[in-house]
N, C-alpha and C positions, 0 to 999 in steps of 0.2 A: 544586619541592623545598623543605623546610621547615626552619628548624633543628631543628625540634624532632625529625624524622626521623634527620636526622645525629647528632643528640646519643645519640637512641635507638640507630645504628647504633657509635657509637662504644663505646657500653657493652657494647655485644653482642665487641667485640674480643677479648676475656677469653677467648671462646671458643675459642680456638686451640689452649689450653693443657691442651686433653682428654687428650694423654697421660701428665700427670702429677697431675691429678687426681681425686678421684670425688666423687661426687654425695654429699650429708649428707642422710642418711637421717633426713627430717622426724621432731620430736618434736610430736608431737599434744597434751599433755596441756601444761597452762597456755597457750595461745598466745595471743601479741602479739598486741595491738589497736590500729588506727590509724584515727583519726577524725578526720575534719574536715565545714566547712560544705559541703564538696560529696561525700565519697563517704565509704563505710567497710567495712573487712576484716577480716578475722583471719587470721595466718598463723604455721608452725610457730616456737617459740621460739627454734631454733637457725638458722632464716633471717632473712639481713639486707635489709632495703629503704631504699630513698633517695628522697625528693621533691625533686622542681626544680618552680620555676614558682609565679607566683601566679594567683589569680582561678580563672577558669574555665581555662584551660590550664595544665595541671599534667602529670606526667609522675610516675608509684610507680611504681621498676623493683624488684623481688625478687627476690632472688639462692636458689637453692636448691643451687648449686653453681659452679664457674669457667665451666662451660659448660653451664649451664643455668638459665635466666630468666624471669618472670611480668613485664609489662609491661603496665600500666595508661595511657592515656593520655584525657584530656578537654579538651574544647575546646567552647564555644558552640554551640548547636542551627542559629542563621544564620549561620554561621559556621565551615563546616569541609568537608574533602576529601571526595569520595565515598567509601566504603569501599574498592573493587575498587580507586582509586586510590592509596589510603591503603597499601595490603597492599601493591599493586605496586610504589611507590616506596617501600618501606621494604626489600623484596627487594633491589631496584636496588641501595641506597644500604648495606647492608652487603654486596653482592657487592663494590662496588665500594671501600669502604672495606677489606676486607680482603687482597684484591689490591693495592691498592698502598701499603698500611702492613704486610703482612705477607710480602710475594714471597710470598704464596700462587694456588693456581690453584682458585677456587671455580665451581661448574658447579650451576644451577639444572635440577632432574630432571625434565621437563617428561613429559605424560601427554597425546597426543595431540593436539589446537589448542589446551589451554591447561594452562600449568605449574600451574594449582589444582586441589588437588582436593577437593571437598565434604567437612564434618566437622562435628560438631557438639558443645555439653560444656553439661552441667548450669550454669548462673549464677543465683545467687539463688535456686535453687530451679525457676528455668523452662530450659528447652531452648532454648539457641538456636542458631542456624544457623550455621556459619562457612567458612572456606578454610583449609585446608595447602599448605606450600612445602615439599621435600625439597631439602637442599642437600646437596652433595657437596661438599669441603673437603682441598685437598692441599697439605701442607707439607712439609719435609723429608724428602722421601720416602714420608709414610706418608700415609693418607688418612683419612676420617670423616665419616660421613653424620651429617646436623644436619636435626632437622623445625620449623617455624614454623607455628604454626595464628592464625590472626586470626577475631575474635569482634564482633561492632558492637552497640552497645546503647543505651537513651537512653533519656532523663524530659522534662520540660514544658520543660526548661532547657539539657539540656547535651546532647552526644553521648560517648560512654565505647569509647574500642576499645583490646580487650584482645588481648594476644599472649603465648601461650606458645612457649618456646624449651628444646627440648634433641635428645640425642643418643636417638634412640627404645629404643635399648637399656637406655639411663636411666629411661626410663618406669616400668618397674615400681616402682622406688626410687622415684622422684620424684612419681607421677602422687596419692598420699594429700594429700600439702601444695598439689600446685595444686589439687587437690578442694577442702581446707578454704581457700587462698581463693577461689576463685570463689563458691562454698557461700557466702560470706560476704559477699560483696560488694554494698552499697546505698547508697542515696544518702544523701545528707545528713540526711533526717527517719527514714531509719531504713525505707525504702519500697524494693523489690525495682525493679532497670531493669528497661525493657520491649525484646525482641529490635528494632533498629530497623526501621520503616517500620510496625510496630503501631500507635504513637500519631496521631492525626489534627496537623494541624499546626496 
């Protein structure tokens, strides 16, 4: 387990608080630009994002609502988790962080011998392959299904794994600004990632 997993899961806590707030319905026209020497996006003007981390491990989490989130993370090409473990301890590690910073009861939705189920979303322009988690969420009585889809991706250098987070009811609202970032998202020269295990090594 990683901090940078935990960091991620601690951010995701916000989530709780679905029933008193909604999702900000992406403004598409002017939007923020964020560049650096390793990666670069574009996202709705009225979403906020935050970077931790220097070098090649870096962490862009983008908020699109209290409980709904875009989650960029990079790390060196020699140098990082398998995917399948990646996705899975991050599962883990906000089930577990929400149970017991929230006396909540979170239940992972599992679909026959494994809780993943295949999914896939437009990045840079290419198809790439990924996993969803459905998580079920009970707090004070009331409940809430929450989806996490993970994405793996990578250039000569890095490895980039992206997760989306929300309430799927949210999707329709939501699903245009994580379009414009993904759509948007390249490396450093300004060159599309390639879905990982394409590049030769």
């Amino acid at each position: 387990m990683t901090l940078e997993l935990l960091a991620l899961a601690l951010l995701l806590v916000g989530g709780i608080f679905w029933l008193v707030y909604r999702p900000r319905k992406p403004k598409l026209d002017r939007p923020k630009h964020v560049g650096s020497e390793v990666l670069s996006f574009e996202l709705p003007r009225n979403w906020k994002v935050e970077e931790v981390g220097a070098g090649s491990y870096r962490n862009w989490t983008i908020e699109g609502s209290s409980s709904a989130m875009l989650v960029i993370q990079t790390m060196p090409l020699d140098d990082h988790e398998p995917f399948d473990v990646w996705a899975a301890d991050f599962c883990q590690t906000f089930q577990e962080t929400l149970d017991s910073n929230l006396l909540s009861r979170t239940k992972l939705i599992g679909r026959g011998e494994s809780s993943f189920e295949k999914t896939s979303a437009e990045i840079g322009g290419v198809t790439v392959p990924g996993i969803s988690q459905d998580f079920e969420i009970r707090a004070f009585d009331e409940s809430d299904a929450q989806r996490a889809s993970f994405y793996a991706l990578q250039d000569a250098d890095r490895v980039v794994y992206v997760m989306t987070y929300a309430e799927p009811g949210e999707l329709a609202v939501l699903e245009p600004g994580f379009r414009l970032v993904l759509g948007t998202l390249r490396n450093g020269n300004g060159v599309p990632f390639e879905p990982i295990g394409q590049l030769e090594a």
